[in-house]
C-alpha positions in Angstrom: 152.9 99.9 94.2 154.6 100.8 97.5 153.1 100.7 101.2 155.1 102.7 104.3 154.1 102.0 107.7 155.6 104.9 110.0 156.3 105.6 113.7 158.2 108.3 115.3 161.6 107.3 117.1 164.7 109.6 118.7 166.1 110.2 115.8 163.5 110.8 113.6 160.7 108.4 111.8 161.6 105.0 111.2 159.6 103.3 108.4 158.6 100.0 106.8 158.3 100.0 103.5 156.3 97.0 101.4 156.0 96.4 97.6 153.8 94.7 96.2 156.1 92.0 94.8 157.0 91.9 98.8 160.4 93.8 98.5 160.9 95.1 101.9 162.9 98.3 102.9 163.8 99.7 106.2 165.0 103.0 107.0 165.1 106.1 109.1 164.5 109.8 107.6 165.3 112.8 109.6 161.9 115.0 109.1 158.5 113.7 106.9 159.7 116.0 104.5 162.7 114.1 103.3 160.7 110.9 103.8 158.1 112.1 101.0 161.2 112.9 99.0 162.1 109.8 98.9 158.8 108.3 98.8 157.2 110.3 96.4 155.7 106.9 94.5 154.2 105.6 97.2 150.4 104.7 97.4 149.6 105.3 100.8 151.8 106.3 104.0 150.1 105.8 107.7 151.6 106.8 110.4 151.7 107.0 114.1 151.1 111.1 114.4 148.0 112.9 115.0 147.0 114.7 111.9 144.2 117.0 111.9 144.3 119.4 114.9 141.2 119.8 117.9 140.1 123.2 117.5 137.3 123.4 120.0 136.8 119.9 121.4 138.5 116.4 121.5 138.7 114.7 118.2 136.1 112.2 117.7 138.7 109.6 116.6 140.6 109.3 120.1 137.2 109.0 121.7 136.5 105.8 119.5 139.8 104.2 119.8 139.8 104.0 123.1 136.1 102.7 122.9 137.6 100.5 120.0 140.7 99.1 122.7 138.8 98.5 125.4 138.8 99.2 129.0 142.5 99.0 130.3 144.0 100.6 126.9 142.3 103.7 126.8 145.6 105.8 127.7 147.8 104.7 125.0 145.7 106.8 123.3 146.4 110.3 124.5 144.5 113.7 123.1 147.0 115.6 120.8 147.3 119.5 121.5 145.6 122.1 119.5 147.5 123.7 116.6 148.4 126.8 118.8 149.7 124.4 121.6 151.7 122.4 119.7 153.7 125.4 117.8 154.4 126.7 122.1 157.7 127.7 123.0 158.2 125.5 126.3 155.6 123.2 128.2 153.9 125.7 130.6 153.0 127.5 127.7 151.7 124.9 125.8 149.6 123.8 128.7 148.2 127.3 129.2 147.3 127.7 125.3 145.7 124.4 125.4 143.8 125.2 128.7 142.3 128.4 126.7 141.4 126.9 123.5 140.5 122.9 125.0 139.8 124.0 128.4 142.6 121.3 129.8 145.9 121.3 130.3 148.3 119.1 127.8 150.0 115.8 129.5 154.1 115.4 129.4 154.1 112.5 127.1 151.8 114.9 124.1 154.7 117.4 125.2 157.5 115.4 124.0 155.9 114.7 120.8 154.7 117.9 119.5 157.6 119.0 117.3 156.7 116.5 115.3 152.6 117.2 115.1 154.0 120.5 114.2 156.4 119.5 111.8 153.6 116.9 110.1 151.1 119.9 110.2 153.3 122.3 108.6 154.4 119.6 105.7 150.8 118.8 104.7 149.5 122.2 105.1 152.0 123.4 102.7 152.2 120.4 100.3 148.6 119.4 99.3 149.5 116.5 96.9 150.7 114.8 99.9 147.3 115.0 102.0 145.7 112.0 100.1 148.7 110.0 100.8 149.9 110.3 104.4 147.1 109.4 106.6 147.1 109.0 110.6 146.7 105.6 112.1 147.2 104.2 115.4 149.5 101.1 116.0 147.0 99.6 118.8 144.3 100.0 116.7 145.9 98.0 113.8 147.1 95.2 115.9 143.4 95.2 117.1 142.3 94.5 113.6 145.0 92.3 112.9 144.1 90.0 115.9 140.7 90.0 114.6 139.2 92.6 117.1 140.9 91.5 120.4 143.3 94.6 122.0 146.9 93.4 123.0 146.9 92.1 126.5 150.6 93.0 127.8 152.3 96.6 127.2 154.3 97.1 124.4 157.3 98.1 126.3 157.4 94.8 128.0 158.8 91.8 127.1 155.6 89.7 127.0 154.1 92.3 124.8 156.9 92.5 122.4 156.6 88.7 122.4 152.8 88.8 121.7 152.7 91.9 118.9 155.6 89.9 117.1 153.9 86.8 116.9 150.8 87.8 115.7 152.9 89.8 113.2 154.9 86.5 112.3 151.3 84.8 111.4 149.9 87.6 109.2 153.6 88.3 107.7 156.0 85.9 108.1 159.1 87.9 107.4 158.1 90.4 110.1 160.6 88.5 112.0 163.5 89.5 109.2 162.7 92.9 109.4 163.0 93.1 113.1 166.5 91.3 113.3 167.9 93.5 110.1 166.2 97.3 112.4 167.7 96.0 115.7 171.3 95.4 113.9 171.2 98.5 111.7 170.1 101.4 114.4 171.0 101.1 118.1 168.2 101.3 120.6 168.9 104.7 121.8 167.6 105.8 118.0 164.7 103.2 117.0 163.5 101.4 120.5 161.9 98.0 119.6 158.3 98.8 119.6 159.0 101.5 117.4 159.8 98.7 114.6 156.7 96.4 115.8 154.5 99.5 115.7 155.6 100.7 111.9 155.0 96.9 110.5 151.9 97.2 111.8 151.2 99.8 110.1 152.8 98.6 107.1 150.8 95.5 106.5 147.1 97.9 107.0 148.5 100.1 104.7 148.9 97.0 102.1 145.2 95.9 102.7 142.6 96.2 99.9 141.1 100.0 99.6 137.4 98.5 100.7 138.4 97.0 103.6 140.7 99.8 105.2 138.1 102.0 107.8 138.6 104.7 109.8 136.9 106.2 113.3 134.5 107.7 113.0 133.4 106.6 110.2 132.9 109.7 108.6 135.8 112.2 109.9 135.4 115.5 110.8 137.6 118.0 109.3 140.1 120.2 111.5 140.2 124.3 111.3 142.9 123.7 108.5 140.5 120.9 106.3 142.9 118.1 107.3 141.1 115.1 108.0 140.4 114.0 111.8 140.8 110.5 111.4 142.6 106.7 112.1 142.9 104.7 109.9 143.1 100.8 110.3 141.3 98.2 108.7 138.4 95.4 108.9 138.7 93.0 111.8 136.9 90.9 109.6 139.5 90.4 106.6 140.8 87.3 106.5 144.5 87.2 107.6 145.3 83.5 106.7 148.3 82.4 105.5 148.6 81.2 102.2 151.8 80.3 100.3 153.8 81.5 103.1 152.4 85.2 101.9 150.0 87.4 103.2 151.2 90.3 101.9 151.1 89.4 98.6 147.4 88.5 98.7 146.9 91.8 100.0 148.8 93.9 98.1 147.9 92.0 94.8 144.4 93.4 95.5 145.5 96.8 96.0 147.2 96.5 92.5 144.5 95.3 90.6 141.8 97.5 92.3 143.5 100.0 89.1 142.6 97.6 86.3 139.2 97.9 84.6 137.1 95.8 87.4 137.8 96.5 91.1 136.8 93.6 93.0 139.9 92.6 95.6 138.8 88.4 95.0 139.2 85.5 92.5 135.6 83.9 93.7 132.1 84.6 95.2 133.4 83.3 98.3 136.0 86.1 98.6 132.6 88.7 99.0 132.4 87.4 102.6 135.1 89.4 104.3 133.8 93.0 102.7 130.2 92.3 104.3 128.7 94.6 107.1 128.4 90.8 109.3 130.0 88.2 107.3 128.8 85.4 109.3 124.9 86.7 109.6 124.6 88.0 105.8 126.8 84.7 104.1 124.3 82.1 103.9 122.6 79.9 101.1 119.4 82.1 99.8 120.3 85.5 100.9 120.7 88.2 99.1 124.6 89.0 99.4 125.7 85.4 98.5 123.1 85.3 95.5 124.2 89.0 94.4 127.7 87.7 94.5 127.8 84.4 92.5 125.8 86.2 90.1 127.8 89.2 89.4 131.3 87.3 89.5 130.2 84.7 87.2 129.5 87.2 84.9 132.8 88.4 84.7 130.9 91.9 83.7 126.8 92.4 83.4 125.2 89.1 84.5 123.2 88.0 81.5 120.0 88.6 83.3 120.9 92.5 83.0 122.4 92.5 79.9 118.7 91.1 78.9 116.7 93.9 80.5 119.3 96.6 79.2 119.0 95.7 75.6 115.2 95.7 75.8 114.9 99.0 77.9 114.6 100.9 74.4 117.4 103.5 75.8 120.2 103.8 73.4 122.5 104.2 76.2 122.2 101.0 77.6 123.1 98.9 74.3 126.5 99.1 74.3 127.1 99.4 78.0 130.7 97.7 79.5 131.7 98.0 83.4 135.1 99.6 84.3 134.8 99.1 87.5 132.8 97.5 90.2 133.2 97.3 93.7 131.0 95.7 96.0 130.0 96.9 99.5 131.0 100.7 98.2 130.5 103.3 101.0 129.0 106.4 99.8 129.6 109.1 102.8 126.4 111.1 103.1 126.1 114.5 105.6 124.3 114.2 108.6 125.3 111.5 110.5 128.1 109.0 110.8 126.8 106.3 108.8 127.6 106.7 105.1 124.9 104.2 102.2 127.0 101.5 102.1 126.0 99.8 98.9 125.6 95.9 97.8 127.7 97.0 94.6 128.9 100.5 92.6 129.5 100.0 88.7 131.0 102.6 87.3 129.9 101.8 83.1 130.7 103.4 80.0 128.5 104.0 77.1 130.1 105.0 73.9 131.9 108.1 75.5 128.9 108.5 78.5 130.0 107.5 81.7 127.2 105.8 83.6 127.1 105.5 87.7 124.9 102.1 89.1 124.3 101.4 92.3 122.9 97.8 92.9 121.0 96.6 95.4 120.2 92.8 96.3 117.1 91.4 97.3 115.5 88.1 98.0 113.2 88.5 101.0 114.3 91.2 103.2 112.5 94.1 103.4 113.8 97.6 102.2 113.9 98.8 105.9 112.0 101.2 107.9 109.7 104.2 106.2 111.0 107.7 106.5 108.4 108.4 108.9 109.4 105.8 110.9 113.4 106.2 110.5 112.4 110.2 111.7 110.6 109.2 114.8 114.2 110.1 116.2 114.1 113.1 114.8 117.5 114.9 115.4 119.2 117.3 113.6 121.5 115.6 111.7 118.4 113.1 110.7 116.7 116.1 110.1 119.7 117.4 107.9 120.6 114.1 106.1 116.6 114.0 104.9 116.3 117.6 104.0 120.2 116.6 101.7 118.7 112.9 99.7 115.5 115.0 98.8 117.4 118.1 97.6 119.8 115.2 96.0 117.1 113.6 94.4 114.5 116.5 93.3 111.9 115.5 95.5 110.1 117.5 98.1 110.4 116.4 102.1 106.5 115.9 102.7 106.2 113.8 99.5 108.8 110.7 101.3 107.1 110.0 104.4 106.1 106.3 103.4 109.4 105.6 101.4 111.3 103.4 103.3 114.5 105.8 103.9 116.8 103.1 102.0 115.6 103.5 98.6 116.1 107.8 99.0 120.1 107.1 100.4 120.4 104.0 97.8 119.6 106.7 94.4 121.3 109.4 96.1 124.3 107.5 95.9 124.5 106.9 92.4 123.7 110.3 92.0 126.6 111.2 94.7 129.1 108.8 92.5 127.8 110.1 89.6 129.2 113.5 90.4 132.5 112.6 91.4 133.5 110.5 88.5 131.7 113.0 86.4 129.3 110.8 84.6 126.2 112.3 83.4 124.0 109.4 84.0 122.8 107.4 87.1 120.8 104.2 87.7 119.6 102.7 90.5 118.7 99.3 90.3 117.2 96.5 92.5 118.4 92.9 91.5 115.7 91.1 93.7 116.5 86.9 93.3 113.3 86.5 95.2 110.8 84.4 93.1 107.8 85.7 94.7 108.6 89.7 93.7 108.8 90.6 97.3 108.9 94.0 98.0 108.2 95.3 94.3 105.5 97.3 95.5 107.8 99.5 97.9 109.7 100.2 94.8 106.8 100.8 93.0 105.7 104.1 94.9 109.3 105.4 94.9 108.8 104.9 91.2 106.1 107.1 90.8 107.6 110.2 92.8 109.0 110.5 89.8 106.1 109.9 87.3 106.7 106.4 86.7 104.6 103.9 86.3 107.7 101.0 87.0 107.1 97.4 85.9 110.2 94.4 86.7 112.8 93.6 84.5 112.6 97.4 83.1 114.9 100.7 83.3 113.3 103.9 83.0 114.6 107.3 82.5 113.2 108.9 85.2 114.5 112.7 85.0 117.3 115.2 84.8 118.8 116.3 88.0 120.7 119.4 87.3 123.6 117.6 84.5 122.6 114.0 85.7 120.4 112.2 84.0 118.7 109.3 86.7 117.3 106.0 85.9 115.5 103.7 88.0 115.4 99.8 87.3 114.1 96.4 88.8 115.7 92.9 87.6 114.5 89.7 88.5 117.6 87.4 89.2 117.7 83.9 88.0 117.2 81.9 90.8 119.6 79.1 90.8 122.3 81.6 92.5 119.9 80.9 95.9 121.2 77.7 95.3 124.6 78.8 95.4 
């Protein structure tokens, strides 16, 4: 497992690179081409470039990341040119093709860098493989999430802001320093200036940071004119940058590495759930639903007992010999529409004999399942309008028949559906795990249930019905309840 961190200097890109036994390499490659040539193992390249082109307004992400930095930092993030700018001959032209297809001019400093948006463009354009892999970040951004959401207060080109990006860099990485003494004796600061070599760490270290925590603005990207992604990449202010054993890295990266094993959850203990939640401090407590969910489900070290009970009496042959591959809690499930994706308590992907089976789980104790669709529709825009129109189409169920569903249960199934499709698995459950005692809630469930025909009782899976090659289940556990305890 390799991770580059990457940031364009005068003679070319200079890169960090990161293993996950926390070999570290430094280097400079001429063009992105011969960097890739080299790199071709890697797992996952950011770099400091915009990738994916405006075509008819600003990008979404450069709007965010300045709303992300704060006031007093929006201009160190400066609006790339348009494909057909950035391929110009000379300045004045690139300003006056960018004036017709942006309706504004291009600055000096996007100027200087645009042989090498171009030369980024062409590469991924032409080499697909390499799309998935090389993804645009922003090095303010990162240092941002590596402070714990708090922007750098000096500029990078001074020395106080060298002195402050370095230190927090020392604390999340301690041989951060190493790597800056061996770049500033190996290349002379006319070809890699020393924020170049701050900024690429950076970089480096998000790059190493487990898959579920790594996030983007906006959350869902939009797609350039070409289908290259219109994103930044960075990761969770929330994850938990500590040191331990003089290592950061290799807690991260170790997480990366096992995420391809046969159970993808980046911890060792329930306690390690905290860091992947929406609010880690509101939705960690004794008695709610996240904590219960996960002390259940990792002391299980597979299907908590509790579900293995209601799978082997669910009288579906499927279920009997069911085994997790892979399980990821807090799973994001992008959905049209909107910029929210369904961001799920836990995705199990199962096997079956040779079926592949898609779960989504979701806790309960008390909470509700959120507002009705009537309700969530009072705002009724179009990409509401669109998303609704999409789970009902998803699901096989008609617009006029969801109104008192709360809208959480519709995105919830549509996801396993979703997952379902792209693993190619030709079965999907939904299932609540409610730890509340009382059955709380049950009854909401209950009239999904019978959209479908279903008369649903707890601690039961039903087959519900075919949707196109997808076979759907629904299913209600009651979770023991010494995990609220927990």
């Amino acid at each position: 497992m390799k991770f580059i961190g990457v940031d364009g200097c005068k003679i070319g890109w200079f890169y960090t690179a990161i293993n996950h036994e926390n070999d570290w390499e430094i280097g400079v490659s001429e063009n992105i081409e011969k960097l890739w040539q080299i790199h071709k193992d890697v797992s996952l390249i950011l770099i400091d470039i915009p990738i994916g082109l405006p075509f008819n307004e600003p990008r979404a992400c450069d709007l965010e990341a300045r709303k992300l930095l704060g006031k007093g930092k929006t201009s160190c993030v400066f609006p790339p040119p348009c494909r057909e700018a950035a391929a110009a001959k000379n300045y004045k032209q690139a300003c006056e093709t960018n004036q017709t297809v942006l309706g504004k001019k291009i600055s000096l400093q996007t100027w200087y860098i645009s042989k090498k948006i171009k030369q980024v463009d062409d590469f991924l354009l032409a080499n697909p493989q390499a799309k998935q892999k090389i993804r645009e970040t922003h090095p303010e951004a990162c240092f941002w999430a590596l402070a714990g959401g708090r922007a750098m207060q000096f500029s990078k080109k001074k020395k106080q802001g060298f002195e402050e990006r370095l230190d927090l860099l020392k604390k999340v990485f301690p041989p951060a320093e190493s790597i800056v003494d061996a770049a500033m004796q190996k290349f002379m600061r006319k070809e890699v200036a020393r924020d170049d070599i701050l900024d690429s760490i950076a970089a480096t270290i998000v790059a190493c940071s487990p898959v579920s925590s790594l996030a983007t603005v906006p959350e869902i990207p939009d797609k350039d004119a070409k289908g290259l992604p219109m994103e930044m990449v960075f990761t969770n202010k929330n994850l938990n940058y500590k040191i331990k054993n003089n290592s950061v890295i290799e807690r991260i990266t170790l997480k990366r590495y096992y995420s391809s094993s046969k159970i993808y959850i980046p911890t060792t203990k329930p306690d390690d759930w905290q860091s992947l939640l929406a609010d880690p401090e509101k939705h960690w407590r004794k008695g709610y639903s996240a904590r219960a969910l996960a002390f259940c489900w990792q002391e299980g070290n597979g299907f908590p007992p509790c579900v293995k009970r209601v799978f082997k009496k669910s009288g579906i042959d499927l279920f009997n010999n069911i085994e997790i591959l892979l399980a990821i809690p807090e799973h994001k499930v992008s959905l049209p529409g909107g910029s929210r994706p369904s961001q799920n308590d836990l995705f199990v992907l199962a096997k079956s004999n040779d079926e592949l089976i898609s779960i989504t789980v979701e806790g309960k104790v008390s909470e509700p399942f959120g507002e009705t669709v009537s309700k969530w529709m009072k705002n009724q825009t179009p990409g509401r309008i669109k998303r609704l129109n999409f789970l009902c189409k998803e699901l096989g169920i008609a617009v006029t028949d969801v109104t008192n569903i709360p809208y959480q249960l519709l995105h919830r199934t549509a996801s396993a559906i979703l997952e379902a499709k792209k693993f190619s698995a030709n079965h999907a459950l939904m299932l609540v795990h409610s730890f509340s005692q009382k059955d709380e809630w049950f009854e909401d469930y209950a009239s999904f249930s019978k959209l479908f025909d279903i008369d649903t009782k707890i601690n039961r899976v039903h087959s519900v019905s075919k949707i196109g090659d997808i076979q759907l289940y629904l299913g209600w556990i009651k979770g023991d309840p010494k995990y609220l305890e927990k």
